[in-house]
N, C-alpha and C positions, 0 to 999 in steps of 0.2 A: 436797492440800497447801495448806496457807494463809501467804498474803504478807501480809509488811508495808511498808508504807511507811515510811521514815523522813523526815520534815524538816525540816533543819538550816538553822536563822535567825543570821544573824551579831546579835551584842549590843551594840547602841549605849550608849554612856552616855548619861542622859538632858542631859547638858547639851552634847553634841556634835552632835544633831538640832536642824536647822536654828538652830545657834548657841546658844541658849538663854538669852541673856545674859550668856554667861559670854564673857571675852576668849580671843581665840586668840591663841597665840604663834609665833613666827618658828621654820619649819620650819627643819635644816639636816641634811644627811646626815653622819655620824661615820667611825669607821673601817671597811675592809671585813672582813666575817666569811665572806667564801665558803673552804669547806673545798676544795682544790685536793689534796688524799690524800684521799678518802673512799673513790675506787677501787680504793687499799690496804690499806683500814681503819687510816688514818692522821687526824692533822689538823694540817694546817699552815696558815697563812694566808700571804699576799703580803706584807704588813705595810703596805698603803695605807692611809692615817691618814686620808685627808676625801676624802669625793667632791667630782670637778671634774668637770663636765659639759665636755661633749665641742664644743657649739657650744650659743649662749647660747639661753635662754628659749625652748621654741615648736617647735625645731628638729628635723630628723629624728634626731642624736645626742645629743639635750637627756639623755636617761637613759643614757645610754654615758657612764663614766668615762675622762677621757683618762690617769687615772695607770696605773689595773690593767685597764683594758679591759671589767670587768665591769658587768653593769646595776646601775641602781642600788638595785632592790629587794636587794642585797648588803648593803649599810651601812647601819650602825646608824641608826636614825631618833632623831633628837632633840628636841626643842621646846622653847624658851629663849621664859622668859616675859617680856612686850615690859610694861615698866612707862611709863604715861602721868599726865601731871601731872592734878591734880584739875582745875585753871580750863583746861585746854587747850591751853596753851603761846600763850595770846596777850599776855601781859605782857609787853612789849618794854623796860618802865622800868628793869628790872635789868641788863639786856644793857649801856647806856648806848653804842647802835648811832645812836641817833637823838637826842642832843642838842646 
């Protein structure tokens, strides 16, 4: 009898390894999608609209939602692209902060 091996390599985009020049944007978690019937062969959701971590940044319940209890690999992942001025935001002359 003759084996095969399979394996399976996850697929980067090329401009997500090691950044690539390209800008990242501001992660934020969406609504939850965990199906709470799938035991039924149902699907219903909770209807929690954003993840809210459970204790801030770093924490042992940083991925615990304190709305639906769920982790946060449940909700939707999103990426909101972070737009940055050309000169850098160091022109202060426009603000008229300092005259």
């Amino acid at each position: 009898m003759k084996r095969h091996m399979v394996v399976l390599r996850r697929y980067e985009p090329a401009g997500r390894v090691h950044g690539g020049g390209r800008k990242q944007g501001e992660v934020r978690y969406a609504e939850c999608r965990k199906n709470h019937a799938a035991a039924t062969g149902g699907y219903a959701v909770d209807g929690c609209a954003e993840f809210v971590a459970a204790v801030g940044d770093g924490g042992e319940g940083a991925l615990q939602c304190t709305v639906c209890g769920c982790h946060r690999s449940f909700h939707r992942r999103v990426v909101v692209d972070v737009e940055t001025s050309e000169d850098g935001g160091a022109d202060c002359s426009s603000s008229g902060a300092l005259q």
